[in-house]
C-alpha positions in Angstrom: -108.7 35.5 -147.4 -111.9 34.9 -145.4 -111.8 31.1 -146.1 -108.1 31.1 -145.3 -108.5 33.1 -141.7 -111.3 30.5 -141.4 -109.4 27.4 -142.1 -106.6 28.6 -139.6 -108.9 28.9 -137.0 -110.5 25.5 -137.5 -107.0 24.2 -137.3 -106.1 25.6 -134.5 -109.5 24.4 -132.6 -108.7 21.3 -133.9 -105.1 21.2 -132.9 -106.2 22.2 -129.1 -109.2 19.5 -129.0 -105.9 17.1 -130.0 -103.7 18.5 -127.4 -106.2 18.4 -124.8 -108.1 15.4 -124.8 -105.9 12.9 -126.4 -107.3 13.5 -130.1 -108.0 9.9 -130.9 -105.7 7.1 -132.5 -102.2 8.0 -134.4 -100.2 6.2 -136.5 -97.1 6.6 -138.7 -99.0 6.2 -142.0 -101.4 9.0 -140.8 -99.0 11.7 -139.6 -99.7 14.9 -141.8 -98.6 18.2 -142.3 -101.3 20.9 -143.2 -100.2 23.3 -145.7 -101.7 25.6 -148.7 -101.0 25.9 -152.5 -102.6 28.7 -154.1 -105.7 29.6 -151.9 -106.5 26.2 -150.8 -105.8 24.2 -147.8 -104.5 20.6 -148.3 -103.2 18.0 -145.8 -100.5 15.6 -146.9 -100.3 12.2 -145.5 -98.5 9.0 -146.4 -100.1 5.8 -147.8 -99.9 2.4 -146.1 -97.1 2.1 -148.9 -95.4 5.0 -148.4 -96.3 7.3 -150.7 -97.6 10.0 -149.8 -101.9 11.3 -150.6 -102.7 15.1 -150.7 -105.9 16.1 -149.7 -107.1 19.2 -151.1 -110.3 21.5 -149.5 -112.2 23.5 -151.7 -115.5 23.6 -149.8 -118.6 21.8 -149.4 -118.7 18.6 -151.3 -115.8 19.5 -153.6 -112.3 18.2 -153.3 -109.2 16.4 -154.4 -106.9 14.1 -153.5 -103.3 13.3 -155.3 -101.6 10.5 -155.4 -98.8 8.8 -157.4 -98.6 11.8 -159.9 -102.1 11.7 -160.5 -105.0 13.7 -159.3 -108.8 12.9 -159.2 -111.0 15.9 -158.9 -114.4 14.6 -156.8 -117.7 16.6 -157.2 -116.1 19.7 -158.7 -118.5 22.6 -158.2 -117.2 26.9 -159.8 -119.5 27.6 -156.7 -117.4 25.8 -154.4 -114.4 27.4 -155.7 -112.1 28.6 -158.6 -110.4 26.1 -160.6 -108.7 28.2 -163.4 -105.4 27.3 -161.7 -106.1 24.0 -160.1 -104.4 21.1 -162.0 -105.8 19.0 -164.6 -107.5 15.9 -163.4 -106.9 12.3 -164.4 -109.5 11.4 -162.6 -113.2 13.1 -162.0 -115.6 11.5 -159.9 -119.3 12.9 -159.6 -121.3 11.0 -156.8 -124.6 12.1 -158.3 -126.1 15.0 -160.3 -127.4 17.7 -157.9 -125.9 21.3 -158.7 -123.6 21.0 -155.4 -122.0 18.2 -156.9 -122.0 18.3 -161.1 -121.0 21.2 -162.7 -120.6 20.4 -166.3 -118.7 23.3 -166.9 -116.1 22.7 -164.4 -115.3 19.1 -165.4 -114.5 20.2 -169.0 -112.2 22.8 -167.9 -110.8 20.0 -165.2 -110.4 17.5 -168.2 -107.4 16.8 -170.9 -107.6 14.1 -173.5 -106.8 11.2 -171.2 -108.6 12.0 -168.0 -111.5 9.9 -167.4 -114.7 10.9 -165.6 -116.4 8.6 -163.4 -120.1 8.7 -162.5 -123.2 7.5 -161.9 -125.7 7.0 -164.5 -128.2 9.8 -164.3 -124.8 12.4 -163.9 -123.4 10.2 -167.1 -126.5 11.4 -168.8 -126.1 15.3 -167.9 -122.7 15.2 -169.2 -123.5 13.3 -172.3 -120.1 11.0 -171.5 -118.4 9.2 -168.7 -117.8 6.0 -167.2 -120.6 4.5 -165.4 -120.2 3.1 -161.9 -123.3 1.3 -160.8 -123.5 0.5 -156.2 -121.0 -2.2 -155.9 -119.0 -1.8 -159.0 -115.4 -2.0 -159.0 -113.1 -0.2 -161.2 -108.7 -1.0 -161.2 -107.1 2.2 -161.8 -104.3 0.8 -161.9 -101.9 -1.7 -159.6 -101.9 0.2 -156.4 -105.4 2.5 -157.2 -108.9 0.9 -156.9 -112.0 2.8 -157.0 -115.7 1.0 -155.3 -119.1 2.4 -155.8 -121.3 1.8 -152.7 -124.7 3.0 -152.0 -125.5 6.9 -151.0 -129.5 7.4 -150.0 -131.5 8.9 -147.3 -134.3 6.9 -145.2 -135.4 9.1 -142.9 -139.4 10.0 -143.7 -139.9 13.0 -145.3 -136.0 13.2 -146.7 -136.3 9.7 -149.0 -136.7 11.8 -152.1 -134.1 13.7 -151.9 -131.4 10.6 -152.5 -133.6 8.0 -153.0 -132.4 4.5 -152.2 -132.3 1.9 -155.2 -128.9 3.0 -156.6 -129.0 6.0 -158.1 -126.1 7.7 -156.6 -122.7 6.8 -155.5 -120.6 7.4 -152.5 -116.9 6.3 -153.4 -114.2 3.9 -151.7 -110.7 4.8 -152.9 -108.2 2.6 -152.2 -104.8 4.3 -152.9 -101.4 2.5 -151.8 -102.9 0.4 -149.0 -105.1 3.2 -147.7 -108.3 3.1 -147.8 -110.3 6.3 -148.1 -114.6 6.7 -148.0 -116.2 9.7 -149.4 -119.5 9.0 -148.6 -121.4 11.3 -151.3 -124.8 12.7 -150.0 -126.3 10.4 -147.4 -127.0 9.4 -143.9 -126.0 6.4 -142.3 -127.3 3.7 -144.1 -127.1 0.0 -143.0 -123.9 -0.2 -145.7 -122.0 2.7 -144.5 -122.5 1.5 -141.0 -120.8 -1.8 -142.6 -117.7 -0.5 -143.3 -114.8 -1.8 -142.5 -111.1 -1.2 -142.7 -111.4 2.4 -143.1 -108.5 4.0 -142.5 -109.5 7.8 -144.0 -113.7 8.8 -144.4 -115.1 11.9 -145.4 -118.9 12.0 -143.9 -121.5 14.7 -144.7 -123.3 16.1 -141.6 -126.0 18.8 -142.9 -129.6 17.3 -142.3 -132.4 17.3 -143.8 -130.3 17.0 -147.0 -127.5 14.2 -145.6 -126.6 12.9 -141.9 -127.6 14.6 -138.5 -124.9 15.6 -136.0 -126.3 11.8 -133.9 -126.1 9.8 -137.2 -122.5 11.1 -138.0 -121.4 10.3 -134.3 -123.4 6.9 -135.2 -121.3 6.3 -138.0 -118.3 7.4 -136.9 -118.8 4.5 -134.1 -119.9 1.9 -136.2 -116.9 2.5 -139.0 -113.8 4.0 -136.6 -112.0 5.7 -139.3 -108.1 6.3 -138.2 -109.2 9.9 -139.3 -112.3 11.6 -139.8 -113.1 14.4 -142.2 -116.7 16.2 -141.5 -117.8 17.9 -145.3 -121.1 19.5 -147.0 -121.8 20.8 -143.3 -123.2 23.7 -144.6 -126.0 25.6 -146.7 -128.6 24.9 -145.0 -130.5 27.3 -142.3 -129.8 24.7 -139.0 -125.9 24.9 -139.2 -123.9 21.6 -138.0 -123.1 21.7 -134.0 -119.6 21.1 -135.4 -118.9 21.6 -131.4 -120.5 18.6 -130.4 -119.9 16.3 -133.7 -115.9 17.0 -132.5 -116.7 16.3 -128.9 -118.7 12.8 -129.3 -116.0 11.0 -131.2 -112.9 12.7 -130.7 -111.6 9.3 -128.1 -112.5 7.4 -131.1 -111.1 8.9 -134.3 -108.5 11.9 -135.3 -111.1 14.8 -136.3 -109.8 17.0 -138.5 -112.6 19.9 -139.2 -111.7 21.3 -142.3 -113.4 24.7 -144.4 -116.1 22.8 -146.4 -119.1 24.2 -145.4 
């Protein structure tokens, strides 16, 4: 119930920052209803094709997104929430192999015969299975489903070792019916992120030391202009996200839509 009361109230901030200020760009492809199944908030919104995507919160850096009958699980965490009655996944993606984003135990109870789990190499490893998806590999799901693996690191001194550049984890570029969605994994704003282009949906992370500061994410909100932007992983650290200020800086560039994934 508390992350319920929570996510309503998010909502209705975000709804009023909308109303008042002119909430960023809107189009028909990006016009969403927010509802809940089970305990957990989801957004729906339709494709460039039509169809429509659901977007499912869980918390932190777990979440899912629907589409065309299939689901793909990404960086599903039993800390970040309960999955005994969440559907199976077709797809699971694992960015990298910290314990905020693998949980081995969670991906075999997300998996049936057929679904197939998408990694990188060192989360490959932990699991003892998976597909490998090296930084810039490409991956047809099928004809209207596309999957990209693009470079996740930090650069800042002090934080490289944390997600160490050379390609050892993945952020992930869905392409789903048209629309184009970025989940960047752990990482701050790195000269590829800040090359984007053509995103139409991007989930950023905004908790330093461990990902982007509150001036990176506005950075990189600039540099990629999303149609919408989700913050996530804005939490569990000690110096909590000014989410106050992150909504403020780029809400005349981009819909914000401030969801419970601390």
């Amino acid at each position: 119930m508390k992350r319920i009361f929570g996510f309503v109230i998010l909502s209705l901030f975000t709804l009023c920052v909308a109303t008042a200020c002119g909430g960023g760009r809107k189009s028909a492809e990006t016009q969403t209803t927010v509802t809940e199944v089970s305990t957990y908030p989801q957004d729906t919104i339709k494709a460039a094709n039509g169809q429509e995507m659901i977007f499912r919160f869980y918390g932190h850096s777990s979440l899912a997104v629907s589409y065309g009958g299939k689901w793909f699980q990404i960086d599903p965490v039993g800390e970040n929430a309960d999955y005994s009655g969440e559907p199976k996944a077709d797809f699971i993606l694992v960015t990298h192999d910290h314990y905020d984003h693998l949980d081995t135990a969670v991906v075999a109870m997300l998996s049936k015969p057929e679904t197939r789990v998408i990694c990188n190499a060192v989360s490959a490893a932990a699991l003892g299975y998976g597909e490998v998806m090296a930084n810039g590999d490409t991956l047809r799901l099928a004809d209207d489903m596309l999957v990209e693996a693009v470079p996740a690191y930090n650069f800042t001194p002090g934080h490289e070792n944390f997600h160490p550049a050379g390609g050892r984890d993945n952020g992930y570029l869905l392409t789903l019916g048209g629309t184009r969605v970025y989940i960047a994994g752990d990482s701050e704003n790195t000269p590829e992120m800040m090359a984007m282009k053509d995103i139409d949906i991007a989930f950023l992370p905004v908790n330093q030391p461990y990902t982007m500061t509150v001036d990176q994410a506005v950075e990189a909100v600039k540099a990629i202009k999303p149609r919408i932007f989700y913050p996530y992983h804005y939490g569990q650290v000690e110096e909590k996200t000014d989410m106050d200020r992150l909504v403020d800086e780029v809400k005349d560039i981009t819909e914000v839509r401030v969801r419970p994934m601390e």
